[in-house]
C-alpha positions in Angstrom: 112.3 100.3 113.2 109.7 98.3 115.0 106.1 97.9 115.3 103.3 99.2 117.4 100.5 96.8 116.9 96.7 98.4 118.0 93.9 96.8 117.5 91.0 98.9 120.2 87.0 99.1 120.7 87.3 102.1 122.4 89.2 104.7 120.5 89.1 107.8 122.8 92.8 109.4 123.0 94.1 107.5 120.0 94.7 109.9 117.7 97.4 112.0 120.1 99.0 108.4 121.4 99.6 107.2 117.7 100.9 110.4 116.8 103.7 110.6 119.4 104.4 107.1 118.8 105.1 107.4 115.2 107.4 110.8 115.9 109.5 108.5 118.0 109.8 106.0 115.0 107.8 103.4 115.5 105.5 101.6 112.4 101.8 101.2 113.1 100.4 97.7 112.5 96.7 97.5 113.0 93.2 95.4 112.3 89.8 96.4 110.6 88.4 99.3 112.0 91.1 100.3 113.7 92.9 101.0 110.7 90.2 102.0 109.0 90.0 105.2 111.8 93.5 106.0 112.2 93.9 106.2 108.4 90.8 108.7 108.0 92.9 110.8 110.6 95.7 110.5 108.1 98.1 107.9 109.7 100.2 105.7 107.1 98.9 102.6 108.5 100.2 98.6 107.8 97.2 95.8 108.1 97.9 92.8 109.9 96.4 90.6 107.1 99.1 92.6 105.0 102.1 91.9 106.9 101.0 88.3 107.5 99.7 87.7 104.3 97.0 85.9 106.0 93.5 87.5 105.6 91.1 87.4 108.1 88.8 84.5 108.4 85.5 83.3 109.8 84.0 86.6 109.4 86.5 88.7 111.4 87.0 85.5 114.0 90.1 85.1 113.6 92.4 88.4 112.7 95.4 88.3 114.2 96.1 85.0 115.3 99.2 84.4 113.4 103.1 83.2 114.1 104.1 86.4 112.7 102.0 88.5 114.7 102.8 86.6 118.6 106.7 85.6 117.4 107.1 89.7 116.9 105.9 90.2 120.4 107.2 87.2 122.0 110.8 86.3 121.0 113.3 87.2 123.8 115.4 90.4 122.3 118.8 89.1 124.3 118.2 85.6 123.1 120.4 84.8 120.0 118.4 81.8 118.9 115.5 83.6 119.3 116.7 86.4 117.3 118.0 83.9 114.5 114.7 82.6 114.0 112.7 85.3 113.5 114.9 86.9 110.9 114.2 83.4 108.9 110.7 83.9 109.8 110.9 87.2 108.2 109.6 88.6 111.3 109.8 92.6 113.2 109.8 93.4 116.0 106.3 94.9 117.7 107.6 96.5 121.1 104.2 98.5 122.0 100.5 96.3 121.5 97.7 98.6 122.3 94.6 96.4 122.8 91.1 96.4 124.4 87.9 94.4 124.3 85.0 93.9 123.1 82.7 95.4 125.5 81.1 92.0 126.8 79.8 93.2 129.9 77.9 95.9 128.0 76.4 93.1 125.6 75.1 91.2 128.4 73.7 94.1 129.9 71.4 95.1 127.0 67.9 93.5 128.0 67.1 91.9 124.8 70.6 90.5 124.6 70.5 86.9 123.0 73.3 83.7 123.9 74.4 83.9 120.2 75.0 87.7 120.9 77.0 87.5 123.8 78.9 85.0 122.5 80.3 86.7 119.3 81.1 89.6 121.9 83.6 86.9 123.6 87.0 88.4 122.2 89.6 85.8 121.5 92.4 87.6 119.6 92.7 90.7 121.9 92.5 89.2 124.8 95.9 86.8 123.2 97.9 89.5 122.3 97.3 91.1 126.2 98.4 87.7 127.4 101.8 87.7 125.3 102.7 91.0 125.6 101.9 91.2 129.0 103.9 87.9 129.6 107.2 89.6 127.5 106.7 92.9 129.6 110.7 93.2 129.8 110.9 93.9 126.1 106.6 94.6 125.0 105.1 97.7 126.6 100.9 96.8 127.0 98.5 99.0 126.9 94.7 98.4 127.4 93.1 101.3 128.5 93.2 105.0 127.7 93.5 106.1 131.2 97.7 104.8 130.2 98.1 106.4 127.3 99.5 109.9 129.0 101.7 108.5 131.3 103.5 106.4 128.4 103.5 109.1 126.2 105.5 111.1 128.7 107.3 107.9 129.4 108.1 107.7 125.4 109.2 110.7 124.7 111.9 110.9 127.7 113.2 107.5 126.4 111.9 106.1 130.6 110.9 103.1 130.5 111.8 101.7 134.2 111.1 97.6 134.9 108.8 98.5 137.1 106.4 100.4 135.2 106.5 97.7 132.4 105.8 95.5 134.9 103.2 97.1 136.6 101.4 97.6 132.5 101.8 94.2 132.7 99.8 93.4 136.0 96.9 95.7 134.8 96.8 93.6 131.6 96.2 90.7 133.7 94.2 91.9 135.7 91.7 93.0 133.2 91.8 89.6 131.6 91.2 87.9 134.6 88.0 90.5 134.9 87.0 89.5 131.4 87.0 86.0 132.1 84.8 86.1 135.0 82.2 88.1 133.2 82.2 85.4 131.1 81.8 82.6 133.0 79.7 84.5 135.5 77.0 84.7 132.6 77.3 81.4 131.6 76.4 80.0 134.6 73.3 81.7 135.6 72.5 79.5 138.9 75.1 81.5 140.5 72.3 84.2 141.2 69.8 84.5 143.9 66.5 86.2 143.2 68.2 89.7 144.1 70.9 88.7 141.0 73.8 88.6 143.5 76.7 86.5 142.5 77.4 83.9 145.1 80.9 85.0 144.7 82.0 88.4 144.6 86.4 88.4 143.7 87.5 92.1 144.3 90.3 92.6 141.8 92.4 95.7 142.0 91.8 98.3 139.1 93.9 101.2 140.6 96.0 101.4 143.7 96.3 104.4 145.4 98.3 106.0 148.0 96.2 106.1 150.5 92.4 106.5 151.4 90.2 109.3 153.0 93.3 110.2 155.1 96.7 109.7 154.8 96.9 107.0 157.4 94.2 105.0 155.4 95.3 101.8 152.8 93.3 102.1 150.1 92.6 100.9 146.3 89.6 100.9 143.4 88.7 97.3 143.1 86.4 95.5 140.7 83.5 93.0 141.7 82.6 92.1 138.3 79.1 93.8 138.7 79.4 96.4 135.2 81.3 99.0 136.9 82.4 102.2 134.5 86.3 101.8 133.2 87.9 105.1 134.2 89.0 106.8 131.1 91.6 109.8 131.8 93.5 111.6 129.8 95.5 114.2 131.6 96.5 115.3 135.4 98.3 113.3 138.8 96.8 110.3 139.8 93.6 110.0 141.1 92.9 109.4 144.6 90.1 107.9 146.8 88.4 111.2 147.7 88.0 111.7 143.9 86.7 108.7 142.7 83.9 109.1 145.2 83.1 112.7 144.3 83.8 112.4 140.9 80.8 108.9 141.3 78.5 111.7 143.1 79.3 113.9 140.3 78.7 111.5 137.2 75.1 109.9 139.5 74.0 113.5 138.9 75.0 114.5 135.8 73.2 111.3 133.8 69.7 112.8 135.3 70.0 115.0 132.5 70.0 115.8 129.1 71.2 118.6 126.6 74.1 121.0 128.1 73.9 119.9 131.7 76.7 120.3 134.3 77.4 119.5 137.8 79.9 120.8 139.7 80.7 118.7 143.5 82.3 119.2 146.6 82.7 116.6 149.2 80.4 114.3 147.4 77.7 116.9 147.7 76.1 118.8 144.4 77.2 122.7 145.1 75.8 123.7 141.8 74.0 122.0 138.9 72.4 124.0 135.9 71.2 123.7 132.5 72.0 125.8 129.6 71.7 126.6 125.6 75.7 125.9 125.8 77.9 123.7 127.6 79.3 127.0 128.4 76.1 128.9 129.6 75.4 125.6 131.7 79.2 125.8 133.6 78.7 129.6 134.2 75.6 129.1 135.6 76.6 126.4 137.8 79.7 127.5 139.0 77.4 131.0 140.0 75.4 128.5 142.4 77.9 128.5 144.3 81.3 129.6 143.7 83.0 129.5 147.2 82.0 125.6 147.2 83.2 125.4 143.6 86.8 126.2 144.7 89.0 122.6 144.3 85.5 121.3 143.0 85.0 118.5 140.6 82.9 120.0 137.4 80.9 117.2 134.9 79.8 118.1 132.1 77.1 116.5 129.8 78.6 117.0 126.7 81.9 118.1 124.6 84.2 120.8 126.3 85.1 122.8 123.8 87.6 125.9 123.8 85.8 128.7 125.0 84.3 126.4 128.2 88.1 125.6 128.6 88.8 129.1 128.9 85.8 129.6 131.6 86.7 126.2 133.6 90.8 127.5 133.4 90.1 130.4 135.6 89.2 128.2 138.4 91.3 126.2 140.5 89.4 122.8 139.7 90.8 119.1 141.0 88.7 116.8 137.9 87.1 118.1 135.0 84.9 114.8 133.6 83.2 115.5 130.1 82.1 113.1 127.1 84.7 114.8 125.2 87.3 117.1 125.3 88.0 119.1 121.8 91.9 119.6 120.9 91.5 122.8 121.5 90.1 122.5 124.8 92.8 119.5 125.7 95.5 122.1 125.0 94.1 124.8 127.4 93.5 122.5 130.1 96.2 120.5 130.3 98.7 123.5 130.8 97.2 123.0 134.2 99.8 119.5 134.7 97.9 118.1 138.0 94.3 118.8 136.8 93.0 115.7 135.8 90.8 115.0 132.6 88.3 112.2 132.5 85.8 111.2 129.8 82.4 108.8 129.9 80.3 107.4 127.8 76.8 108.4 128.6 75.0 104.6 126.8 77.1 102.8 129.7 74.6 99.9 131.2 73.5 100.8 134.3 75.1 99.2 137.2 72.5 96.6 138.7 72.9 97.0 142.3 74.7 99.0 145.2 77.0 97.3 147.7 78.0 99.0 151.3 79.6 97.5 154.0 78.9 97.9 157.9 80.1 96.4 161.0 77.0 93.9 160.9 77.6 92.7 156.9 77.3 94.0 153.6 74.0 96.1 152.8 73.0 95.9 148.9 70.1 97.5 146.9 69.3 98.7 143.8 70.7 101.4 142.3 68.0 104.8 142.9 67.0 105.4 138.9 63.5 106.4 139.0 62.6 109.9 139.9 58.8 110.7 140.7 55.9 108.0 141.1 53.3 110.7 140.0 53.5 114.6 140.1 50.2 115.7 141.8 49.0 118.9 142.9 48.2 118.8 146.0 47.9 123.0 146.9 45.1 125.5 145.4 48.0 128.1 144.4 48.5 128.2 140.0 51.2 125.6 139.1 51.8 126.0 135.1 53.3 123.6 132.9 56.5 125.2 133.6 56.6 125.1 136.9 56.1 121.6 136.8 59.3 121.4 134.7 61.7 123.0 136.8 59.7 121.0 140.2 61.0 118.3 138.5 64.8 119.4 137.8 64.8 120.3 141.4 64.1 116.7 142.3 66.3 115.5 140.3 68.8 117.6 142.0 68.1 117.0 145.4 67.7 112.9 144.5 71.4 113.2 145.0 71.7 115.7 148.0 72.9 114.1 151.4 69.4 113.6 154.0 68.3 115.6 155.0 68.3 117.0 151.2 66.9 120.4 150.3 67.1 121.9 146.8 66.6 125.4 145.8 66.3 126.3 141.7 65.6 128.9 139.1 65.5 129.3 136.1 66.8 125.0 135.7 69.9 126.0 137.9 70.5 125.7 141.8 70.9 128.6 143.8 70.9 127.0 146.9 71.6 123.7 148.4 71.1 122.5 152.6 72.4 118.9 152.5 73.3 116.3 155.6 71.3 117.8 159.0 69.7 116.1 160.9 66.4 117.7 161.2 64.6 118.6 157.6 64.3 122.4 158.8 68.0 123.0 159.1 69.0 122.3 155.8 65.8 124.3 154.7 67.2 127.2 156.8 70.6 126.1 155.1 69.3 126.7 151.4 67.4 129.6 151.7 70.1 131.3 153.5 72.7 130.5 150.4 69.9 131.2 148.1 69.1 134.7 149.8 67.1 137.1 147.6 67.6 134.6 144.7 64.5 132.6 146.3 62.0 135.2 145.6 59.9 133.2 142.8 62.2 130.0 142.9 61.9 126.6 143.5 62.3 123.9 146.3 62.7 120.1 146.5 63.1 118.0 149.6 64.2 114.6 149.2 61.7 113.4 151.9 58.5 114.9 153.3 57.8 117.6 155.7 57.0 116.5 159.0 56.0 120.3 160.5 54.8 123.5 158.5 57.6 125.3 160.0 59.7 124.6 156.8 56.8 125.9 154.8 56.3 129.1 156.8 60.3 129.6 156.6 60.3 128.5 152.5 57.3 131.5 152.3 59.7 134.3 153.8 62.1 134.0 151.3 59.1 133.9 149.0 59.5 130.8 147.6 56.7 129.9 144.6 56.1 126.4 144.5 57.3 122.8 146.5 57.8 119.5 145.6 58.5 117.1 148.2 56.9 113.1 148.4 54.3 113.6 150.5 53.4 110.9 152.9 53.3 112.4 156.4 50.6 112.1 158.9 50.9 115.9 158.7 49.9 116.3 155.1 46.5 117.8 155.6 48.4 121.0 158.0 51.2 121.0 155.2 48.9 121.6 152.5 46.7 123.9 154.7 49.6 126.3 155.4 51.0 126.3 151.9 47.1 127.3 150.1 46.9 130.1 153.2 50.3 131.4 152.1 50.0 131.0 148.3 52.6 128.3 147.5 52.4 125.8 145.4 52.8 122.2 146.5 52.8 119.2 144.5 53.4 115.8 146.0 55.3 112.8 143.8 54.6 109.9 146.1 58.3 108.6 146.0 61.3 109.6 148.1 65.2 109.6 147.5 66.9 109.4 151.1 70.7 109.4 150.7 72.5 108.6 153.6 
């Protein structure tokens, strides 16, 4: 019987791995807090400073840097000699080494973060055992992130363990040390950055291959730049392929606007229904009711833990990635009776990612990242605007922030009910919205990611008897756009800042 040796930061899908591993016979050899948390969940657990008889030193510095610990991993299993001189070592076998890092790039990212801080988030040991296992990968399986862990479970139970997925565990390990490293020595040497903080070297290194891109004729892969990009953490379902990541990034941009039960729900990188609830459940109803024609092969985020009755409610439609902060056991074992949906989780205290990068024919555009909302909410028309009002002005804003331009936004009641995204003239996607919205618009709300250069979006909002507009203001117009909202009794409040998305 051999080991399995995990030492993780990020424990999300552990508790199903470990217990598949240990029905397949395998001991569980483990460091600090990991063994501290897989014991609480009732695992019969072995510390490393146990087996090695070594404790740890240096104040946790140095755990599992030991001959026993790297011969176990490293010694050739067809090798005689090598086989010899273990058993004098009095050393097992550890054919499965689950390991991730400390999260450095997070550290670094904090904005009081201090050298001596970043440095004791430098991870020696784990980054060691990913090195030798991944270097044995004929005999050592490596995992390092939880997006693995379902395939190898699958893998271990069927007894399928092909060279060429141990080899490709093996180029992911190395892959994500060679990331490590550069964040490292990217924030050591801080002349690297120009004033904008981009790196004067940007090394794309592939995270995930895919099949193919947009369309099938496309070469395509997820690639890391080193700039604090979000590890992809999924748990169930097929692979995941170019068209989702970038829906599932529209998805996530929207969802971390809110707080409390929020969810989004997107289709072709375009919000088709966003609402909040008193429930995770009440907030997906509601959403998918936006728009459920749209919904159909959607991807739905959710700010929050899915639990088993949501389950139920997200089961009943064909969805393609369901992204939560958590998934309950109960809700894992509704949803993944579904085998190619696909199950991702986040963790909403993720640093922000410092800048956007987009490439043309001409060069490489790069910005910041869009994270404000509203320079100033003023009231700009004589019509009543409540308190109220002013709150669901501003969830409509936050919607549309992340509507294709021209964006339009239509709300009630903090959820969408109709959505005009990616014309090119303001009025159509107006005439878009209120059209999906219908009869719902009597008494809602309406956003528009720029301002109005005509009243004829104002006049056509007023039909549909629309209450109150927010929009940036800023036109030459403004004066006739105010004038024809007080003559027909809506409200208008300007916030001085736009959100073009293009």
């Amino acid at each position: 019987m051999s080991f399995a040796l995990i030492s993780v930061h990020d424990k999300d899908g552990l508790e199903p791995l470990v217990r598949v591993i240990i029905e397949m016979g395998y001991k569980i050899l483990s460091t600090g807090g990991t063994a501290d948390y897989l014991r609480k969940l009732g695992f019969k657990i072995t510390d490393v400073k146990t087996y090695t008889n070594s404790p740890e030193a240096l104040g946790g510095r140095v755990k599992t840097l030991h001959p026993k610990i790297y011969a176990g991993i490293l010694f050739k299993r067809d090798d005689k000699d090598h086989i010899q001189e273990i058993e004098n070592m009095g050393v097992e076998a550890i054919d499965i080494v689950i390991v991730n890092l400390y999260p450095f790039k997070d550290t670094v990212a904090k904005p009081l973060c201090t050298l001596a801080q970043a440095i004791e988030d430098i991870d020696i040991g784990g980054v060691t055992l990913i090195r030798a296992a991944a270097k044995n990968f004929q005999n050592v399986a490596i995992l390092i992130n939880p997006s693995q862990y379902g395939e190898f479970t699958k893998r271990l139970k069927e007894g399928r363990f092909e060279i060429e997925y141990k080899r490709s565990l093996a180029s992911e390990a190395y892959n994500l040390t060679n990331l490590y490293d550069r964040a490292i020595s990217f924030y050591l040497d801080i002349t690297r950055n120009d004033q904008m903080g981009v790196p004067s070297e940007l090394k794309p290194t592939l995270i995930l291959p895919m099949r193919y891109g947009e369309n099938p004729h496309q070469h395509a892969g997820l690639y890391s730049l080193g700039l604090n990009e979000r590890p992809i953490v999924q748990l169930h379902g097929k692979e995941l392929s170019y068209n989702n990541i970038l829906d599932t990034d529209a998805a996530l941009q929207t969802l971390l606007e809110f707080d409390g039960n929020a969810v989004v729900i997107v289709k072709h990188l375009t919000p088709c229904g966003v609402a909040i609830g008193s429930t995770i459940k009440e907030a997906y109803e509601h959403a998918l009711e936006s728009d459920p024609v749209s919904a159909y092969g959607g991807i739905v985020a959710l700010n929050g833990s899915v639990d088993e009755e949501t389950a139920n409610e997200i089961s009943k439609q064909f969805t393609e990635i369901v992204l939560a902060q958590s998934f309950t056991s109960d809700a894992l074992k509704i949803l993944m009776k579904k085998k190619n949906l696909r199950l991702l989780t986040f963790k909403p205290d993720h640093s922000k990612t410092p800048m956007l990068l987009r490439t043309t024919l001409f060069g490489t555009l790069i910005q910041e990242p869009d994270y404000s909302l509203i320079q100033e909410m003023k009231i700009v028309g004589t019509a009543n605007i409540c308190e109220t009002d002013m709150t669901e002005l501003a969830f409509a804003m936050s919607v549309v922030k992340h509507v294709k331009s021209n964006g339009i936004s239509i709300t009630k009641d903090f959820k969408t009910v109709g959505i005009g995204a990616g014309q090119p003239n303001r009025v159509g996607s107006v005439k878009i919205a209120l059209d999906q919205a219908d009869k719902k618009a009597y008494g809602a709300y309406l956003a528009s990611d720029g301002y109005f250069p005509f009243p004829d979006s104002i006049e056509l909002a007023s039909k549909y008897g629309i209450k109150a507009i927010i929009e940036p203001g800023g036109s030459v117009k403004d004066s006739e756009i105010i004038e024809i909202a007080n003559k027909l009794g809506i409200g208008l409040v300007f916030t001085g800042q736009r959100h073009f998305l293009h």
